[in-house]
C-alpha positions as a printed Julia matrix, in Angstrom:
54×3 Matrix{Float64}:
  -4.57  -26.2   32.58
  -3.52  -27.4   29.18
  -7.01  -29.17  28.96
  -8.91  -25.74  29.91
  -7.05  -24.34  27.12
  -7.65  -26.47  24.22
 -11.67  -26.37  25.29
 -11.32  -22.68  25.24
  -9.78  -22.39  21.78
 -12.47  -24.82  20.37
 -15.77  -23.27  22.1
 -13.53  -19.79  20.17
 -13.48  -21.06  17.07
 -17.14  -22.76  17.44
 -18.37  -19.13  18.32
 -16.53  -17.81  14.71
 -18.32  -20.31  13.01
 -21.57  -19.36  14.05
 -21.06  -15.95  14.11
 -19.56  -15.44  10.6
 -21.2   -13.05   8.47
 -21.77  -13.12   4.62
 -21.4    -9.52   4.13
 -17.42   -8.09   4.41
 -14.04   -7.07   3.0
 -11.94  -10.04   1.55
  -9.42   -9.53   4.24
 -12.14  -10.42   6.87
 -13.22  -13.51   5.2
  -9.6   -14.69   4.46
  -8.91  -14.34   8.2
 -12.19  -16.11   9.53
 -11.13  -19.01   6.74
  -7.88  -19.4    8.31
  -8.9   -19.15  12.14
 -11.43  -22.29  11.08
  -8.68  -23.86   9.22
  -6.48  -24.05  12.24
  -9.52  -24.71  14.68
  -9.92  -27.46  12.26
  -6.63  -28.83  12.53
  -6.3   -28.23  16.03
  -9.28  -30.62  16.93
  -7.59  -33.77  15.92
  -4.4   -33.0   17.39
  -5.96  -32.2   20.63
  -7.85  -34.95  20.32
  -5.0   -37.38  19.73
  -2.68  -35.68  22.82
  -5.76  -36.61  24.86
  -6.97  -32.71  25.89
 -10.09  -33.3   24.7
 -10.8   -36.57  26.28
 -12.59  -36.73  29.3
């Protein structure tokens, strides 16, 4: 379940990445930096706890 999860919560903040748009209030852009700043994070610690691995 945990697995499912983390795979989720990357293939969210995949779809933020490519769906970003240049145009926007500040606000928007500060949020979208920080959900990719976490997503970023979150990789390699999923990675390391094994959720990612096959």
């Amino acid at each position: 379940m945990l697995r499912l999860l983390a795979v989720v919560t990357v293939a969210a903040v995949v779809a933020v990445v490519l769906r970003r748009r240049p145009a926007g209030t500040t606000g928007d852009h500060a949020r979208a930096g920080l959900l990719i700043a976490a997503g970023a994070d979150f990789v390699p610690w999923a990675v390391y706890w094994g959720l990612l691995l096959p």
